[in-house]
C-alpha positions in Angstrom: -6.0 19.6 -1.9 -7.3 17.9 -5.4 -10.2 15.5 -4.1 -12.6 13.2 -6.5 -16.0 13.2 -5.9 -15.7 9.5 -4.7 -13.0 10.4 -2.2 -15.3 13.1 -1.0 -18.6 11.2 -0.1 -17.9 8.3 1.9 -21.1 7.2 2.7 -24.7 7.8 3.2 -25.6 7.5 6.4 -29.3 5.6 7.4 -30.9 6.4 10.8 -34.3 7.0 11.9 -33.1 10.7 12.2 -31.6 10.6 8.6 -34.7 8.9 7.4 -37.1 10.8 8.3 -35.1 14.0 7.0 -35.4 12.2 3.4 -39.3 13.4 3.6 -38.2 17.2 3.5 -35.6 16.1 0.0 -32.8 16.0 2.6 -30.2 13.4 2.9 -26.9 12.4 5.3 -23.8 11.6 4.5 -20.5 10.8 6.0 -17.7 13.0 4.1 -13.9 13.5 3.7 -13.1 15.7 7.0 -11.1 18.7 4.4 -13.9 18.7 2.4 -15.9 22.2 1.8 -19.4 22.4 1.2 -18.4 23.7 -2.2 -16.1 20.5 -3.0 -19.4 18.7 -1.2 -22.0 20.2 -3.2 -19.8 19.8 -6.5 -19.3 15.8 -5.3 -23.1 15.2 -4.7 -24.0 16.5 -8.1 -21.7 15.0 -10.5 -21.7 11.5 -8.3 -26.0 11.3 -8.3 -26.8 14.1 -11.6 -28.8 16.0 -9.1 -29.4 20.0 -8.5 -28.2 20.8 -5.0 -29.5 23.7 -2.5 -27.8 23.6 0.0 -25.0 21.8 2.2 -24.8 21.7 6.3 -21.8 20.5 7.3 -20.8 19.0 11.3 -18.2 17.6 12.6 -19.1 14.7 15.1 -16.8 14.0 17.8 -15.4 10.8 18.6 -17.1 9.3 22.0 -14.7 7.3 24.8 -15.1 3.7 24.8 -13.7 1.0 26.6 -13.1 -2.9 26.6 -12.2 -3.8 30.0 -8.9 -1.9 31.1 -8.5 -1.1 27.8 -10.2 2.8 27.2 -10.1 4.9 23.7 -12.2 6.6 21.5 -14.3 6.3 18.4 -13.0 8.2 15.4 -14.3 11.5 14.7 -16.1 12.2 11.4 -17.6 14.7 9.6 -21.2 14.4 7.9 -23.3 17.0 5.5 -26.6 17.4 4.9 -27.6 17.8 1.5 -30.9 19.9 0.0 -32.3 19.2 -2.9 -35.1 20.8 -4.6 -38.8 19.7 -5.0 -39.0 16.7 -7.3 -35.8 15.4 -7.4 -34.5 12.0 -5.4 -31.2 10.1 -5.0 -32.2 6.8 -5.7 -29.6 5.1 -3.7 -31.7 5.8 -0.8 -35.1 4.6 -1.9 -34.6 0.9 -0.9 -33.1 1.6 2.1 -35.0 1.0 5.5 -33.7 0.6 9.3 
């Protein structure tokens, strides 16, 4: 499967857990569910012209909703967390706050 890097990272994702995981040079991000923490890695650097450490990958399952009779499910995603070494940021998060 031939992904881009921009079909790869879907989005970052910006909780208080997330946030606070941005102290240690970690950040969150939603990603394409085939992807590999190689293809993930590979993404990360050539989208943001960063060094990367280290990827975590889980897959988050979808939890059962309803609207009145109606029941179903969220969609189930997949998210990676990315390490990147001492002195170096992704400025896409910097202005963010919850």
């Amino acid at each position: 499967m031939n992904l881009i890097a921009h079909d790869i990272i879907i989005r970052p994702i910006v909780t208080e857990k997330s946030s606070s995981l941005m102290e240690f040079n970690k950040y969150t991000f939603e990603v394409h569910k085939d992807a590999n923490k190689i293809q993930i890695r590979k993404a990360v650097e050539e989208i943001f012209k960063v060094n990367v450490l280290s990827v975590n990958t889980m897959n988050v399952k979808g939890k059962p909703k309803r609207m009145g009779a109606f029941q179903g499910r969220t969609r189930s995603w997949k998210k990676a967390i990315v390490a990147l070494p001492e002195g170096q940021r992704i400025e896409f998060f910097e202005g963010a706050s919850i």
